[in-house]
N, C-alpha and C positions, 0 to 999 in steps of 0.2 A: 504494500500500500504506500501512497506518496504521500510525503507532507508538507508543506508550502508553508509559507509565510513571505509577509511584501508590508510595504506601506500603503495604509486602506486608502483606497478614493475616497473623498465626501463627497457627497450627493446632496442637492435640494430637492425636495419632491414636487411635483404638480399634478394636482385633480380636474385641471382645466381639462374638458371634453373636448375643444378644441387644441391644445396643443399633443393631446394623446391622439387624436384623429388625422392631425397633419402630419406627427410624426411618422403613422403608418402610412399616411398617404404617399410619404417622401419615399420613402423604402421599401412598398411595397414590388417595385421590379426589382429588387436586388436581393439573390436568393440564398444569401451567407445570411438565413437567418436561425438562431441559435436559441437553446434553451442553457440555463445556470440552474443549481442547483448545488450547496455544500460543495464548492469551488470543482465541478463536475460540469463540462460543457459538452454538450453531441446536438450537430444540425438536426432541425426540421424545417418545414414546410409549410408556407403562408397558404390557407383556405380563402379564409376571408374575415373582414372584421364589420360590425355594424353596432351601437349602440352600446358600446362597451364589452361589445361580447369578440370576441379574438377566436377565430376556427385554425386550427392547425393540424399537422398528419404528423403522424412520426412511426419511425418504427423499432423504435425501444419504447417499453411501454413507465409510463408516467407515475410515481409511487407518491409523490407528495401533492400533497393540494395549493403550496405556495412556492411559486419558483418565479425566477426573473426571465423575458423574452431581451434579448440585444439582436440586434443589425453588427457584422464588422466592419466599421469605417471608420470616419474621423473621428467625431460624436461621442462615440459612447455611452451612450444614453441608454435608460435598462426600462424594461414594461414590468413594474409590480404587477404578478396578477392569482388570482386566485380560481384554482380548478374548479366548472360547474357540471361537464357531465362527459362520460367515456365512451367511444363505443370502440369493438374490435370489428375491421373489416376481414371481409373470407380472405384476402390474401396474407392476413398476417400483420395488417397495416392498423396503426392506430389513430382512433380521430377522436381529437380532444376541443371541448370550448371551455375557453376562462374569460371570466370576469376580471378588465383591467380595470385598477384599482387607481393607479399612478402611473405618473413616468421620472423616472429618477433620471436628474441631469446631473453631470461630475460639475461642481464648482468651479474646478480647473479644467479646462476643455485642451483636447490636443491639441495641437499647431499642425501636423501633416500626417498622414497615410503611411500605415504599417504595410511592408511586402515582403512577402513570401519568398523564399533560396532555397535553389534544392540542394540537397546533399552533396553533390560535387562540385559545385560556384562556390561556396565560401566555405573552409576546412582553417582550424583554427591549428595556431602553428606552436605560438609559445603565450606564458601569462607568466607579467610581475607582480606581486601583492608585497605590499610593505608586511614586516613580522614584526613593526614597532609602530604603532598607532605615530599618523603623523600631525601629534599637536605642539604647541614648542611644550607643555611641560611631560608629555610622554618622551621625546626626544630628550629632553635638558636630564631624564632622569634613567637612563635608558645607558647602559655596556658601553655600548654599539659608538655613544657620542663624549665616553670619557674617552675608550678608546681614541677614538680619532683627534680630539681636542691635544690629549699627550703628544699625539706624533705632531699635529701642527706646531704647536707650542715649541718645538726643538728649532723650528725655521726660524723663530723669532728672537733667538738665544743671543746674538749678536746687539741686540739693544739694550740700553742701560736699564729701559724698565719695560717689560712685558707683561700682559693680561689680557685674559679673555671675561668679561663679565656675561650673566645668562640676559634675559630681556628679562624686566621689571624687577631686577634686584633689589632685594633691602637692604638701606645704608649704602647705595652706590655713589663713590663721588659725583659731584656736580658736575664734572666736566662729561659724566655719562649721561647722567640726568638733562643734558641740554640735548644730547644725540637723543637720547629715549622721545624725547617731545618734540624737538624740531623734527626729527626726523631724517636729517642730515650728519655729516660729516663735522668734526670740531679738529681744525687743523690751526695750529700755531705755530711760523715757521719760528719765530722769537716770542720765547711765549712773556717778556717785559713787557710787551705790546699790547696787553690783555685789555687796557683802556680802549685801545684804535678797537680791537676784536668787538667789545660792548656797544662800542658807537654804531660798529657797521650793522650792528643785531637790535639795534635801538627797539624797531616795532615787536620785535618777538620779547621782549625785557618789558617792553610796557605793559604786556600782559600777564609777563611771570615775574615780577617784580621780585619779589621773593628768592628767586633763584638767582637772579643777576648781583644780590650782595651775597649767596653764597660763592656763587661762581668767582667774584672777585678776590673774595676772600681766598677761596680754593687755589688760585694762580697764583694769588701773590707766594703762597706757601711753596706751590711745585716749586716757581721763578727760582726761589733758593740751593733748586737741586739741580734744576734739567732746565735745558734750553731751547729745547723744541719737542711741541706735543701734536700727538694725534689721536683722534679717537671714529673709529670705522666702524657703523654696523654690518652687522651679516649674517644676511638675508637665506634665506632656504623655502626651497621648493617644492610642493606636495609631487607625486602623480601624477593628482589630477588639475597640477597647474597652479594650484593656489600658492600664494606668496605671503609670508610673515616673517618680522624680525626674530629672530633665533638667539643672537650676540652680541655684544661688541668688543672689537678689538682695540685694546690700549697700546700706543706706546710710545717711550720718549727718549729723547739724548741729553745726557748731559753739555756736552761741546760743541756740538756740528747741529745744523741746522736737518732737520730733516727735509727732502724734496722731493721734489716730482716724480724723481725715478724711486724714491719710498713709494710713492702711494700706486704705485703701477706694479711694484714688488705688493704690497698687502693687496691688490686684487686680485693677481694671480693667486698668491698663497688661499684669500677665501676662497678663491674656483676651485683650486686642490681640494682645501676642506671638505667643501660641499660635493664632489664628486666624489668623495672616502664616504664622507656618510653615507650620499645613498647610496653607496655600493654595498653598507650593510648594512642595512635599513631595506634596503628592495631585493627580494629572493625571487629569480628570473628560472621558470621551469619548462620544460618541452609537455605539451597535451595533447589531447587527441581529443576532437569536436566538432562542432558545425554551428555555424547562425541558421536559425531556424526563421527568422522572419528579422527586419530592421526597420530605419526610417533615418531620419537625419540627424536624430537626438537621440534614439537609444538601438537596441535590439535585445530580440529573445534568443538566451545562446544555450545550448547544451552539451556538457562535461561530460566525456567518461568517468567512468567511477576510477578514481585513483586517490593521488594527493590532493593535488588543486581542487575536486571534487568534495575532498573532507573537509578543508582548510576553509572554504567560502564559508561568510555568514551575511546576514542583513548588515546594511550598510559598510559592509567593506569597499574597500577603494583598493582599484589595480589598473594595471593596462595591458591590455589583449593586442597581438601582432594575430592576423588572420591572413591569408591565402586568399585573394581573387583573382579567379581566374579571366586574363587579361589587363588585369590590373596591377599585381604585384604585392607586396603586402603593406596590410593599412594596419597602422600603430593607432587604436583606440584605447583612451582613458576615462576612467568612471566609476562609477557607486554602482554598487548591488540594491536593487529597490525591491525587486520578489525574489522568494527562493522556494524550488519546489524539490525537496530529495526522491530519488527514485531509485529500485533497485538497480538499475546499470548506472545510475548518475547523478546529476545537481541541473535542473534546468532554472537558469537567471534572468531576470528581466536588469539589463543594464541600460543607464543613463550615462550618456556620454557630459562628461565636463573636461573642457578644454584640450578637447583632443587632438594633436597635432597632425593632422590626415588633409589640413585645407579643401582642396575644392575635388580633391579625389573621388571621394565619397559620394558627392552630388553628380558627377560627370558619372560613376559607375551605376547609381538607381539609373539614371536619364536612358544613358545608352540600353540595361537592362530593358525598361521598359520599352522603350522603341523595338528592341527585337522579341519582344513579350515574353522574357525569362523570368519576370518578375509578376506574381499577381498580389493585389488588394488581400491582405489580412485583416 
């Protein structure tokens, strides 16, 4: 037996007799129409409808008295309705009328059209999943980013004063505390100049007031040790694209002014960083699968049973490389939003976020459809 779980649609309901009579009107030439039931769907067939009353054929025979009627299109829109009477035809065919009660419309309505792939057009090649939840305080507390923090930190050894602070530190100097807020860079080639620095930041002091008699304070103190300061945040990348402050880098010299070819040396070293993270932080596996149906925003995909199969849960975030054929492979990124376990496997409904495949993906439904490999799901 399978078991699912997803993020429920909400629905508002309508008892208007008219929008439940237009909505059959709309659909009734289109004959993907479907019964639900305790997340259990199999086609049937539109009779006719009049006065609330909905005739249908089907030939599995009907056990409950409430179940929902859908159309598969954009819409999604479901017929509450309630069984009123059965009959069995000599062929074996069943013909049922319900009383429609409602028509439930999703709150959130789709933007485009789901289509169908068959088994040999899209074969899934490899999947990355993070094994370390990517929020900065799963990260900040996490192996995986002491590890890598130590190795960075040796690049840095060369400067009189080195530090990495986490993002929203307590007790961080001020001179971080202005990177945390402004959200910039704090570079003092001579940090005596800490006046000129204030003046140039005037509008941002006028509003943290507060912090600009620390910060002065703050300088004057280093000024005593070191001669040029810098202070770099850095930045980390989900997946699925998202971006947040993860750190900042401190550091200073006593004698020499630090310069330009510093701060082009501390971005490369962050690219280093950031590239050792995720390289342990995202665990890249070979799978065996297919897209069972897509659109431009997500698809429905199904795993063999394996690892990647076990591993999946609601709301994880990875990125799928798939095989199309004539296309080559498309690197998609995204969230888990249904999950249905089955004895050979895990079938997912994935939401693509920020996935880096550009106009690929739209050129390959286009062409699909044009040579009609692709049908309406």
């Amino acid at each position: 037996m399978s078991r699912s779980v997803k993020n429920s649609r909400q629905y508002q309901a309508s008892t208007s007799e008219k929008k439940i009579a237009d909505h059959i009107s709309e659909n009734s030439d289109n004959s993907d129409l479907f019964i639900k039931h305790k997340g259990v769907s199999y086609p049937v067939r539109l009779l006719g409808y009049s006065d609330r009353e909905l005739s249908i054929e089907s030939r599995v025979r009907i056990a409950a008295r409430n179940i929902r009627f859908y159309w598969k299109n954009i819409y999604h829109c479901e017929l509450g309705s309630e069984l009123v009477n059965e009959q069995v035809a000599e062929d074996g065919v069943y013909n049922y009328t319900f009383l429609v009660q409602n028509l439930l419309i999703p709150r959130k309505q789709r933007r485009e059209l789901r289509y169908k792939t068959s088994n040999d057009k899209c074969r899934l090649g490899k999947v990355t999943i993070p094994v370390v939840n990517e929020s900065p305080q799963s990260i900040l507390h996490s192996d995986n980013y002491q590890l890598c923090k130590n190795e960075m930190l040796k690049k840095l050894e060369f400067y009189d004063f080195f530090r990495v602070f986490p993002f929203e530190s307590r007790g961080a100097p001020s001179e971080v505390v202005f990177s945390m807020i402004s959200g910039t860079i704090l570079y003092l080639k001579d940090i005596s100049q800490y006046n000129s620095f204030v003046e140039k930041n005037s509008n941002f002091f006028d509003v943290h007031k507060s912090l600009r008699s620390h910060l002065l304070n703050r300088l004057k103190t280093l000024n005593l040790r070191y001669h040029s300061l810098l202070v770099r945040p850095f930045d980390y990348v989900t997946i699925t694209g998202s971006q947040f402050t993860l750190a900042y880098f401190v550091v200073a010299r006593s004698d020499t002014e630090i310069t330009n070819e510093d701060i082009l040396y501390l971005d490369q070293v962050s690219h280093d960083f950031f590239l050792s993270l995720q390289s342990t932080i995202h665990k890249t596996v070979r799978c065996r699968g297919r897209i069972e149906n897509l659109s431009v925003t997500g698809a429905r995909v199904f795993f063999e049973k394996g690892r990647v199969s076990e591993s999946l849960k609601l709301s994880s975030e990875l990125s799928i490389v798939f095989s199309v054929i004539g296309v080559a492979d498309i690197v998609i990124s995204g969230e888990v939003v249904y999950l249905e376990r089955r004895k050979t496997g895990v079938v997912i409904g994935f939401a693509f976020r920020n996935s880096p495949f550009g106009s690929r993906l739209n050129k390959f439904l286009y062409e699909a459809i044009q040579k009609q490999e692709l049908s309406i799901y």
